[in-house]
mmCIF file of the C-alpha atoms, coordinates in Angstrom:
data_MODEL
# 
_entry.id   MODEL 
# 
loop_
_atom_site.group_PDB 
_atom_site.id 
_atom_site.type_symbol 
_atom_site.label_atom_id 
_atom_site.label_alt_id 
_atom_site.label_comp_id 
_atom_site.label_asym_id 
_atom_site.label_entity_id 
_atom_site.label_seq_id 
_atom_site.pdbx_PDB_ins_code 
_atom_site.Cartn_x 
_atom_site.Cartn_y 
_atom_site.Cartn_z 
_atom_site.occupancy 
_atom_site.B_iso_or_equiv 
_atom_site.pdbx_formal_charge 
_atom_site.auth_seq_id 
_atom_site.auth_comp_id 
_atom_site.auth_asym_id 
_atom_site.auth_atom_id 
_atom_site.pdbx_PDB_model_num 
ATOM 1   C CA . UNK A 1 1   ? 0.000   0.000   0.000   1.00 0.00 ? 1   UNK A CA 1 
ATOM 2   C CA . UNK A 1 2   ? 1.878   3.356   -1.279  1.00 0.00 ? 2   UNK A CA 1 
ATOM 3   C CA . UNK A 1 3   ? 1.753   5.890   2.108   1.00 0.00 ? 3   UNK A CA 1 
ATOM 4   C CA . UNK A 1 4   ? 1.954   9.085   2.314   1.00 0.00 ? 4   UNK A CA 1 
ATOM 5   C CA . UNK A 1 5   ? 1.895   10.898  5.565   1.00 0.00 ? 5   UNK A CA 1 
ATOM 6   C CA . UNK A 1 6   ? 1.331   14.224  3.989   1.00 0.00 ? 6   UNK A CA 1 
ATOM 7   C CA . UNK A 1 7   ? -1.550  13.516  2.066   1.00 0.00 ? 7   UNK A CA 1 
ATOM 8   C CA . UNK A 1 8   ? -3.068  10.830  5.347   1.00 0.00 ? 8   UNK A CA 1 
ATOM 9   C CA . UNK A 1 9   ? -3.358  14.061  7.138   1.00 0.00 ? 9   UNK A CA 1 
ATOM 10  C CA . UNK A 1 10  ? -5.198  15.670  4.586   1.00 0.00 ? 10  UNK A CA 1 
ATOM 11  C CA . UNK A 1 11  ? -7.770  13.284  4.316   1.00 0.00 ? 11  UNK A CA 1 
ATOM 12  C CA . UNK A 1 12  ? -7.994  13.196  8.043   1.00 0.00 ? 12  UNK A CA 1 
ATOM 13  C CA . UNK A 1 13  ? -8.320  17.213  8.426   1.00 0.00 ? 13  UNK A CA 1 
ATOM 14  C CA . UNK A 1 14  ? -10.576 16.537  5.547   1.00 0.00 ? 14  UNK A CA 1 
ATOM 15  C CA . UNK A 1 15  ? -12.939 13.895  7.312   1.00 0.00 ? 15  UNK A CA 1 
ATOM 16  C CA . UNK A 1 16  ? -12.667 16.168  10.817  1.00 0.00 ? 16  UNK A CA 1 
ATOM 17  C CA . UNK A 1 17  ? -14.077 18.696  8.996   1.00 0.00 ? 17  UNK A CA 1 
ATOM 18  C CA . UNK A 1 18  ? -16.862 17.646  7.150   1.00 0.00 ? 18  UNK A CA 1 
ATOM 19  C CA . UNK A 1 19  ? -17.760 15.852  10.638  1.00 0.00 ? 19  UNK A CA 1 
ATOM 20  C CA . UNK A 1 20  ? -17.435 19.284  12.624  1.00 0.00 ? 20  UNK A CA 1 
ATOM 21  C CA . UNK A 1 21  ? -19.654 21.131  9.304   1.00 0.00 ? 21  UNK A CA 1 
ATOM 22  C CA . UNK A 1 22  ? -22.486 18.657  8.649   1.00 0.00 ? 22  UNK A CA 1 
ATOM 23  C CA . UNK A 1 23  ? -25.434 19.047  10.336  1.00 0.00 ? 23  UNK A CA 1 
ATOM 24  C CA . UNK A 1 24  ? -28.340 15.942  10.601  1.00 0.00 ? 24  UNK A CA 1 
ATOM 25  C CA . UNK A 1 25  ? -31.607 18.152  10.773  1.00 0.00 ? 25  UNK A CA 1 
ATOM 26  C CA . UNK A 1 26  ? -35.641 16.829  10.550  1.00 0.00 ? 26  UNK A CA 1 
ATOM 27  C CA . UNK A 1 27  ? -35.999 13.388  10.023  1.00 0.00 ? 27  UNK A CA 1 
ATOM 28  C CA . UNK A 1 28  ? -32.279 12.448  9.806   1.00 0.00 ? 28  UNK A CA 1 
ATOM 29  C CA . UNK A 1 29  ? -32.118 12.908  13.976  1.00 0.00 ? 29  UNK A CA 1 
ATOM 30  C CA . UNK A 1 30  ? -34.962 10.293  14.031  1.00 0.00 ? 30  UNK A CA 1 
ATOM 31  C CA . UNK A 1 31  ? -33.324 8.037   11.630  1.00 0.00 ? 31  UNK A CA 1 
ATOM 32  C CA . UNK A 1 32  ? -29.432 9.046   13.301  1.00 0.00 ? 32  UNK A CA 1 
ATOM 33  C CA . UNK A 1 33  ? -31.347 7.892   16.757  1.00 0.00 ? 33  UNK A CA 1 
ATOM 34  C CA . UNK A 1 34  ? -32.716 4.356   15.506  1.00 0.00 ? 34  UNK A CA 1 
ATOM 35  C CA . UNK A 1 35  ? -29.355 3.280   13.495  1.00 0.00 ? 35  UNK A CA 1 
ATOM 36  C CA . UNK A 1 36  ? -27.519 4.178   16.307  1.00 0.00 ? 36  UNK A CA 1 
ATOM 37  C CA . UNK A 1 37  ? -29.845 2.208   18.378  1.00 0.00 ? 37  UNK A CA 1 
ATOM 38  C CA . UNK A 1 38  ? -30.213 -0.641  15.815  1.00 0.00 ? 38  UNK A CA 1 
ATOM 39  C CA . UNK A 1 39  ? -26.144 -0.870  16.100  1.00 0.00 ? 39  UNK A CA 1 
ATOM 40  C CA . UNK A 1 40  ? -26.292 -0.507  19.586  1.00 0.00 ? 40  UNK A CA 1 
ATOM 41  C CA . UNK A 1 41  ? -24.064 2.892   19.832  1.00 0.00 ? 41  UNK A CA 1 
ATOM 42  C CA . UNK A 1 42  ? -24.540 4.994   22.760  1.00 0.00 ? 42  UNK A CA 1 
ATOM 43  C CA . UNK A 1 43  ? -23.656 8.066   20.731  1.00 0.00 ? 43  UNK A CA 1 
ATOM 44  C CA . UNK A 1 44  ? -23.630 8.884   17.321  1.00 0.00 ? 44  UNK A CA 1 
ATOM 45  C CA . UNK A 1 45  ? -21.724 7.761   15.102  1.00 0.00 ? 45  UNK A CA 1 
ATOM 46  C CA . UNK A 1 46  ? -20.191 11.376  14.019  1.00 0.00 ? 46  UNK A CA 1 
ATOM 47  C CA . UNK A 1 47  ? -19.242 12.073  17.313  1.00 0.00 ? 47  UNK A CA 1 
ATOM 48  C CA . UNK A 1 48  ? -17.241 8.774   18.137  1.00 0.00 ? 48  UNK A CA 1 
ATOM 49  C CA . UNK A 1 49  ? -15.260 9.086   14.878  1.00 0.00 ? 49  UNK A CA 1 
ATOM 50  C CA . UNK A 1 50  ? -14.773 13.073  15.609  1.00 0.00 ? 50  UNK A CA 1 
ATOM 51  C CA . UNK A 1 51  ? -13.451 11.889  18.529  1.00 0.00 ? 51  UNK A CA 1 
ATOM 52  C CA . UNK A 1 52  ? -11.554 9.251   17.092  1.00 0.00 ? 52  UNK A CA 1 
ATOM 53  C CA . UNK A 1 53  ? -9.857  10.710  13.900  1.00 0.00 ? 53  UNK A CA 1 
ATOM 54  C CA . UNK A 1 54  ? -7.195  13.121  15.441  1.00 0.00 ? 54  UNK A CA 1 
ATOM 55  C CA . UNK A 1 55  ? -5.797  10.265  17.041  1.00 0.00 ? 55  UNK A CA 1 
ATOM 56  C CA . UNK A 1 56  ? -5.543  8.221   13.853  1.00 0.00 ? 56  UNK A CA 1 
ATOM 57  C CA . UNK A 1 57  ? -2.073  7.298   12.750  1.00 0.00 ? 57  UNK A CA 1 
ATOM 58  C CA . UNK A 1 58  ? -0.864  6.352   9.430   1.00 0.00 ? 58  UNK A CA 1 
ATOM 59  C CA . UNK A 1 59  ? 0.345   2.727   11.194  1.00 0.00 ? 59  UNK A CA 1 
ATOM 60  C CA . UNK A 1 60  ? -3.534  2.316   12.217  1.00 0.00 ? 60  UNK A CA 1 
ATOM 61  C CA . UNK A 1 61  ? -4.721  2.932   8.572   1.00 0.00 ? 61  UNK A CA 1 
ATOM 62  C CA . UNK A 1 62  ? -2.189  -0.108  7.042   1.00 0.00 ? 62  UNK A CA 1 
ATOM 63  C CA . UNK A 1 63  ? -2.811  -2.398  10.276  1.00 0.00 ? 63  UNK A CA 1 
ATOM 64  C CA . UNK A 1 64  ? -6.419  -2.227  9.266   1.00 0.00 ? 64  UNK A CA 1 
ATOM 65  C CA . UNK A 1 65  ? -5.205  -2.773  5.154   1.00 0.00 ? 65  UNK A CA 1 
ATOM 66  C CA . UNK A 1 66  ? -3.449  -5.359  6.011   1.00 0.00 ? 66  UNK A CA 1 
ATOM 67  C CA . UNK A 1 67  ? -5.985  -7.053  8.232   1.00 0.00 ? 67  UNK A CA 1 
ATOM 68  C CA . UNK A 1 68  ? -8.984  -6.714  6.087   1.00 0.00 ? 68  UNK A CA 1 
ATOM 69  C CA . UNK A 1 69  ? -8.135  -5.343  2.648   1.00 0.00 ? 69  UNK A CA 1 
ATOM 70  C CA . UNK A 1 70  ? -4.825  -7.314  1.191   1.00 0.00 ? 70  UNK A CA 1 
ATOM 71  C CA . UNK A 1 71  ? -5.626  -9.869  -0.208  1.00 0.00 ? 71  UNK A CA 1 
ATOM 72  C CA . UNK A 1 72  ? -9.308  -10.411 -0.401  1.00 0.00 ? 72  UNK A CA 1 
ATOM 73  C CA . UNK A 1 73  ? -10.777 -10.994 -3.891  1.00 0.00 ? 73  UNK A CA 1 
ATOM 74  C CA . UNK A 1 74  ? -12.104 -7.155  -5.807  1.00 0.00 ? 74  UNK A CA 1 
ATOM 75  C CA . UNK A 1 75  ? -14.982 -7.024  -7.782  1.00 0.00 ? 75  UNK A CA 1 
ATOM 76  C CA . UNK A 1 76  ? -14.704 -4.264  -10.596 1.00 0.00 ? 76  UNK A CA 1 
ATOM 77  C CA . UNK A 1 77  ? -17.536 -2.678  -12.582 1.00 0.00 ? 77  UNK A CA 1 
ATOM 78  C CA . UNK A 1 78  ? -16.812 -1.122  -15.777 1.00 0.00 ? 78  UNK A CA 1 
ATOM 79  C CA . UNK A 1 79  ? -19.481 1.016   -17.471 1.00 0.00 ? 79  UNK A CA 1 
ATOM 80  C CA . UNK A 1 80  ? -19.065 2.178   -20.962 1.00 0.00 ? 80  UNK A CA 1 
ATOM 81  C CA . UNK A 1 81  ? -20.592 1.548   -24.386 1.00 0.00 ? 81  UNK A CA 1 
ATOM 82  C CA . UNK A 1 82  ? -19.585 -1.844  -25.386 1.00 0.00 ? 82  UNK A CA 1 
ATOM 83  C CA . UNK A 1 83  ? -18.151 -1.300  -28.417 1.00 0.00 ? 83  UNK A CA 1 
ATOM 84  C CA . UNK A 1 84  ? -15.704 0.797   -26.951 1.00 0.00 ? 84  UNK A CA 1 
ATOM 85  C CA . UNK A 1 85  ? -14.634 -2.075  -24.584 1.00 0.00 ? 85  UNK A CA 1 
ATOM 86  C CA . UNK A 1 86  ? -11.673 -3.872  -24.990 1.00 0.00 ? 86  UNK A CA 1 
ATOM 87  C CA . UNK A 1 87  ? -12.797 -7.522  -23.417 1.00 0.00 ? 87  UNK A CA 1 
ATOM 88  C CA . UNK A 1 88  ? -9.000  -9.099  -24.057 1.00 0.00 ? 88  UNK A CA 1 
ATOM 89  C CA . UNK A 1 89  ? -7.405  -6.540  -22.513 1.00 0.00 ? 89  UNK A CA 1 
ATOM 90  C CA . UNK A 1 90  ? -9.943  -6.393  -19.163 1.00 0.00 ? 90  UNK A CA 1 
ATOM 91  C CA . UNK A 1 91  ? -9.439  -10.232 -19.508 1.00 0.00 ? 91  UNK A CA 1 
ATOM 92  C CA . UNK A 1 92  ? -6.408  -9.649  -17.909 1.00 0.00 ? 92  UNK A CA 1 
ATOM 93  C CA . UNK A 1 93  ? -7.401  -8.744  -14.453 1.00 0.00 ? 93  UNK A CA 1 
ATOM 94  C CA . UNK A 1 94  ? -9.663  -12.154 -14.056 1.00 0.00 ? 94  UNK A CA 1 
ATOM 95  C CA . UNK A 1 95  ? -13.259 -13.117 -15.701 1.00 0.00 ? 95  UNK A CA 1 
ATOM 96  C CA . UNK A 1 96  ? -15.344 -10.703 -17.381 1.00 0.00 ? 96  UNK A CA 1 
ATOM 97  C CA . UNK A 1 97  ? -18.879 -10.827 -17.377 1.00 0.00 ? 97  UNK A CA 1 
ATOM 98  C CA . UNK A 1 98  ? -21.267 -8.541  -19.082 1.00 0.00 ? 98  UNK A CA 1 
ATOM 99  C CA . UNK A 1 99  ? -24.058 -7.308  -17.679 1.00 0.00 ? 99  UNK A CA 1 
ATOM 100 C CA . UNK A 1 100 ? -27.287 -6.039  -18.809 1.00 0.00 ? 100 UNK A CA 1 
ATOM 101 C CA . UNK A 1 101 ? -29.523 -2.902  -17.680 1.00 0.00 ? 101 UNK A CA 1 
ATOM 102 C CA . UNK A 1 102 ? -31.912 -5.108  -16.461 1.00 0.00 ? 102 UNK A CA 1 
ATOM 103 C CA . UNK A 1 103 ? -29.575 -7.258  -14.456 1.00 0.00 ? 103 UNK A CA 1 
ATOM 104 C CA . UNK A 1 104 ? -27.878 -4.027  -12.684 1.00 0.00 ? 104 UNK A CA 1 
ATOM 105 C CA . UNK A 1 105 ? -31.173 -2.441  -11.891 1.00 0.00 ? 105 UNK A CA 1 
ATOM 106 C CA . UNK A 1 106 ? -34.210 -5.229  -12.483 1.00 0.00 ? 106 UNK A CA 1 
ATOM 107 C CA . UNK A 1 107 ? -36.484 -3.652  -15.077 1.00 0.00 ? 107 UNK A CA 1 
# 
């Protein structure tokens, strides 16, 4: 996993303050209130990661790639006109299977 300290602190600063700027107003404090209950948090969930985040090293980030991430099997989803598609070269990265409107959506 390429790291870079500089831009990990960006994205944290980034995710602090979108946390510290969004607001859950009308019917998102009822729906906040029953997933936090349904998940069994005491708090919501904004404020434990607010709380969490400025602690967050770059070592906690690739624990948790390394843990869960590496080496699972991805699922990729290419959209694009068909004809435009080059099915050898996507062939490459493992089976290709192409999918309908219908199948993606059901109708």
């Amino acid at each position: 996993m390429p790291q870079s300290e500089a831009n990990f602190q960006l994205a944290k600063d980034a995710l602090i303050s979108n946390i510290r700027t969004s607001r859950t107003t009308k019917m998102g404090i009822i729906g906040s209130y029953l997933n936090c209950e349904r998940m069994g948090w005491k708090e919501p969930l904004g404020k434990i990661l607010y709380q969490v985040y400025p602690n967050l090293t770059m070592k906690d980030l690739v624990n948790f790639q390394q843990k869960y991430i590496k080496g699972q099997k991805k699922t990729y989803l290419i959209l694009g006109k068909e004809s435009e598609m080059d099915f050898n070269a996507l062939g490459k990265f493992g089976k290709v299977k192409k999918l309908k409107v219908e199948d993606i959506f059901g109708f």
